[in-house]
C-alpha positions as CSV (number, residue, x, y, z in Angstrom):
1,X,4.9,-76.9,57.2
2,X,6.1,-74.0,55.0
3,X,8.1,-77.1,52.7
4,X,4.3,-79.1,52.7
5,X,2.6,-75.8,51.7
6,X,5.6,-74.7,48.7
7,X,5.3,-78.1,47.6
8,X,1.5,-78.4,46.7
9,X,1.8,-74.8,45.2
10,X,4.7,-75.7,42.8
11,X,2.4,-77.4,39.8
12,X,0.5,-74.5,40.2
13,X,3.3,-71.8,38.8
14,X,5.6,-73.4,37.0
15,X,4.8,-74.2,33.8
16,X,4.3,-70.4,34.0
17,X,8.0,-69.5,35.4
18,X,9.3,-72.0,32.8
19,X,7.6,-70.5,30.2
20,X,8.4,-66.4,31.0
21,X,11.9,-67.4,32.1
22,X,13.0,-70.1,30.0
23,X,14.4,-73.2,31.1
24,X,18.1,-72.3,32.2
25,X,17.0,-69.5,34.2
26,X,13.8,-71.1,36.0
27,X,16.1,-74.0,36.7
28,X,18.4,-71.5,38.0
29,X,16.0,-69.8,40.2
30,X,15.1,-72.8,42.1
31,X,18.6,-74.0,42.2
32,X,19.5,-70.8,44.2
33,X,16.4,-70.7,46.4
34,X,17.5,-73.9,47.5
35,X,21.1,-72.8,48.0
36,X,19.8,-69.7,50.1
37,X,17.5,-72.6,52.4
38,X,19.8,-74.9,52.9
39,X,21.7,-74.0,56.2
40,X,17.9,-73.6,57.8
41,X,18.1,-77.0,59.7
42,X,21.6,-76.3,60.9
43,X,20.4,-73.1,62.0
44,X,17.2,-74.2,63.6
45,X,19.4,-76.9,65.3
46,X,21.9,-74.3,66.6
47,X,19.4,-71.6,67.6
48,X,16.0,-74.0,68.1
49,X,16.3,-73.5,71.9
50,X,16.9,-70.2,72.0
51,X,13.9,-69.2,69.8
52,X,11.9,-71.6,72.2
53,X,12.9,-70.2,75.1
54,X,11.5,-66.7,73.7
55,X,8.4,-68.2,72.4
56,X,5.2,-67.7,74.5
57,X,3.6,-71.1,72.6
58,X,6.4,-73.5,72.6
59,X,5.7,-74.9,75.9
60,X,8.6,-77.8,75.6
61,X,9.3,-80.5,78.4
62,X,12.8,-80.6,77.0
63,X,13.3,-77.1,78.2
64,X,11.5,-77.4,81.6
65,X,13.9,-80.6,82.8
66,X,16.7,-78.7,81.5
67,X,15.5,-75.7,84.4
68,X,15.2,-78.7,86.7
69,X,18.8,-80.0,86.1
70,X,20.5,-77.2,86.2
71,X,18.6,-76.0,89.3
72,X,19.4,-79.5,90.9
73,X,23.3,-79.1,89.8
74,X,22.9,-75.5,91.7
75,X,21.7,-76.9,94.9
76,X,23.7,-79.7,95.0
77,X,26.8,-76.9,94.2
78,X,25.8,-75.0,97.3
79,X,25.4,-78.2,99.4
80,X,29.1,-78.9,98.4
81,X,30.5,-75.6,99.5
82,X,28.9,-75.6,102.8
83,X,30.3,-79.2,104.1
């Protein structure tokens, strides 16, 4: 959402940035934006369930069946130790 919401804003200031800054330096500017965003996706695949796991709104399926599994794995654990 936030790249939909940069990218219809762009036309709007740069002719201004290239202008102020100069071509080198506004291509620069992006160029290390970009840099700093780049590990976001790795980092949102990493630490996505962790954040959703905090989140009151994130009400994921993936996450419940994972509660289920490991709660079934538990049981069945118990049952083994007890025969």
């Amino acid at each position: 959402m936030v790249r939909s919401c940069v990218g219809a804003a762009f036309p709007l200031f740069t002719v201004q940035m290239f202008d102020k800054l100069g071509i080198n330096w506004a291509c620069t500017l992006i160029g290390f934006c970009a840099l700093l965003l780049a590990p976001s996706p790795f980092l949102f695949y990493k630490y996505g369930t962790w954040v959703r796991t905090k989140s009151k709104f994130s009400p994921c399926l993936d996450l419940v069946i994972a509660k289920e599994l490991a709660a079934a794995e538990a049981a069945a654990a118990k049952g083994a130790e007890k025969v």
